[in-house]
C-alpha positions as CSV (number, residue, x, y, z in Angstrom):
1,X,0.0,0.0,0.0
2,X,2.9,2.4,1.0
3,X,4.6,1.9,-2.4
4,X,1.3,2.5,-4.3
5,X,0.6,6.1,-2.8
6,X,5.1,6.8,-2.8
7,X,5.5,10.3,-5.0
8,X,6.8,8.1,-8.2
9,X,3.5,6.1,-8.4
10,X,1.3,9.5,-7.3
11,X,3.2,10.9,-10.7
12,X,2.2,8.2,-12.4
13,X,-1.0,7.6,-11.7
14,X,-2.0,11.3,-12.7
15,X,-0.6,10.9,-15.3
16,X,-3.0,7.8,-16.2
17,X,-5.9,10.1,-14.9
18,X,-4.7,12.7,-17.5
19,X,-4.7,10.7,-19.8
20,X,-7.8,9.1,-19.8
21,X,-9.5,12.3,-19.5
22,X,-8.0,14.1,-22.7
23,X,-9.1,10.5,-24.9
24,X,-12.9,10.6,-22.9
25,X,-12.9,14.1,-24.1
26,X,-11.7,13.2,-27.9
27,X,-14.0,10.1,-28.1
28,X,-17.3,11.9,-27.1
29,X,-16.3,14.4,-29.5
30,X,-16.2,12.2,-32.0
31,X,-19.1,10.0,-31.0
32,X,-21.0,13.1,-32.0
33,X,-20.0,13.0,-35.5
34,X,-21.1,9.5,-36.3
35,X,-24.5,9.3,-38.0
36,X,-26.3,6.6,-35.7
37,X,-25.7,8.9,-32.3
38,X,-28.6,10.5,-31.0
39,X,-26.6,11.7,-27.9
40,X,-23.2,11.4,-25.7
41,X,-24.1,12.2,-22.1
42,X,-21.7,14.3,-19.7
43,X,-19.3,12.0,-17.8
44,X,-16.7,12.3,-15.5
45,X,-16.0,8.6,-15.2
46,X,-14.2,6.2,-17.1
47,X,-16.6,5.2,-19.2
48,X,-19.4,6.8,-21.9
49,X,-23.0,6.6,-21.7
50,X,-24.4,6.5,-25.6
51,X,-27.7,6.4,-26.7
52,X,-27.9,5.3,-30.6
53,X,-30.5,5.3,-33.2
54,X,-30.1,1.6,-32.9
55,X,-28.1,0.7,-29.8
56,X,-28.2,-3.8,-31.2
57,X,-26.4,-3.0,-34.6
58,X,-24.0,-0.6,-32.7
59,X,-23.4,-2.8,-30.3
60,X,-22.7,-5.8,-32.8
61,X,-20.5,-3.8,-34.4
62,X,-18.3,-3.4,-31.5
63,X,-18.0,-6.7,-30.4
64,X,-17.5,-7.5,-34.4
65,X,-14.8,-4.9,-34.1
66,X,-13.1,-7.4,-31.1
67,X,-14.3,-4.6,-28.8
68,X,-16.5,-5.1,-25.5
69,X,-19.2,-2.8,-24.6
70,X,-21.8,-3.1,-21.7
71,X,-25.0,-3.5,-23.7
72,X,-27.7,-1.9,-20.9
73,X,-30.7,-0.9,-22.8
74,X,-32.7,-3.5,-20.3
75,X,-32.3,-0.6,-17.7
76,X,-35.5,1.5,-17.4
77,X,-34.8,5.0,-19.7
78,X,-31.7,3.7,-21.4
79,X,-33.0,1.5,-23.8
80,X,-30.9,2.8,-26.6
81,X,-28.0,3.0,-24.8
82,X,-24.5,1.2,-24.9
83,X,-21.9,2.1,-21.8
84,X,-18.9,2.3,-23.5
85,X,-15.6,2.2,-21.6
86,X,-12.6,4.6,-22.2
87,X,-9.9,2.6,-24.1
88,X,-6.2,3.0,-25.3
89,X,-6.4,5.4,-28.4
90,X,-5.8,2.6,-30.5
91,X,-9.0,0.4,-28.9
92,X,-10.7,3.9,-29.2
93,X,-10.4,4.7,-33.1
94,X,-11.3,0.8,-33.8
95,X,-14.5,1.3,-31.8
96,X,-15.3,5.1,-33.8
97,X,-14.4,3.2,-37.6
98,X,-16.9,-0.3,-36.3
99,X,-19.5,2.4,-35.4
100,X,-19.2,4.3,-38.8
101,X,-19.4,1.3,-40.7
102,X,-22.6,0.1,-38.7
């Protein structure tokens, strides 16, 4: 425990933080450019909350993609929505091209 909170790993785990906040940022941005988005709500978490035009082809897509995504349109008011997790930049651009294509 110590060795998790010494300054080195503090530095890094900002860093992390950072980091996952500028590609939340750049993938809700361009969530909002795809076709099949009805809306990108405000988060502050690691993940996305997306509602689609047709949440079941998007989410195919994704897992067609290799790419997991938290299907929960069974919750009540969601039913269009996918909870999409922030990824590696890489993990992030494969999910944005699977969702054009859908």
């Amino acid at each position: 425990m110590e060795h998790a909170l010494s300054p080195p790993q503090l530095i890094q785990a900002r860093a992390r933080v950072e980091a996952l906040i500028v590609e939340r940022e750049r993938l809700a941005r361009a969530l909002t450019t795809i076709g099949s988005v009805r809306r990108v709500y405000p988060s502050k978490a690691n993940f996305l909350l997306v509602e689609f035009t047709n949440a079941r082809r998007a989410f195919e897509a994704s897992r067609a993609a290799g790419l997991l995504v938290r299907d929960v349109s069974s919750q009540p008011g969601l039913e269009a929505c996918l909870r999409i997790s922030i990824g590696l930049p890489e993990q992030n651009d494969r999910l944005l091209k699977a969702l054009e294509q859908a």
